[in-house]
C-alpha angles and dihedrals in degrees: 000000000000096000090053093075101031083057083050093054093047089051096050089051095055094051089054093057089041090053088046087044091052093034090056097039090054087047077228128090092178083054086046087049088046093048091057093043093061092042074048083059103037090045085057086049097046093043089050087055094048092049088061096058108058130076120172089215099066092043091061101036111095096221096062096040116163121232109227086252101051090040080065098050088045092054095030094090087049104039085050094045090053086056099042097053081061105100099236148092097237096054094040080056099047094045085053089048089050088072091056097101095214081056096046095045086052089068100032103089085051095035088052086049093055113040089047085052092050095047090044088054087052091046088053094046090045084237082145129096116259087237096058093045091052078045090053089047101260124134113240116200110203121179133173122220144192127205113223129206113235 
């Protein structure tokens, strides 16, 4: 855990060169700060848009399976928004590289591991809604009850 934040502490350092570097290469620092509010804006576009896509139902049917390469075209909009919304130039470089599709297919195979890991955990802690789960296939049993005095 301790590399965690002494990686945080490197990355925030490098954005702040990288926001010096633009800022000095603009001859502008307001039009640097405008230029991450509006990657700020696309990145909770783009984050809106990924959200929508993605239903933990159809990633554990077995009818609507994802391939590992259409699983990253499915999380690509929201990977890139999330970095985007982080103010910084680094980030905002490494969310546009993420639609390059050699770069994309790079991360697929991992990306495809992880995600399938992470919907079969909430499936086993019944962190899923009872609808996805009828639409994957699994009974749901749902009762009311009332508790009475003696």
């Amino acid at each position: 855990m301790k590399w965690v934040g002494l990686v945080a502490l490197f990355v925030l350092a490098l954005e702040v060169a990288a926001f010096l570097l633009v800022s000095r290469f603009l001859r502008s620092p307001v039009f640097a700060i405008w230029m991450l509010g509006l990657a700020f804006l696309v990145g909770l576009s783009l984050i809106n848009r990924g959200k929508a896509q993605l239903d933990p139902a159809n990633l554990m049917s077995g009818r609507s399976r994802p391939s590992p390469d259409g699983l990253a075209g499915l999380l690509t909009p929201l990977i890139s928004g999330v970095l985007l919304a982080f103010p910084g130039f680094l980030t905002d470089v490494i969310a546009l590289a993420i639609f390059i599709p050699p770069v994309r297919r790079a991360f697929a195979q991992p990306l495809f591991k992880l995600v399938s890991h992470l919907a079969q955990r909430a499936f086993a802690k019944g962190m899923v809604p009872p609808e996805a789960m009828m639409r994957a296939g699994r009974r749901v049993v749902d009762a009311d009850f009332e508790v009475l005095d003696r």
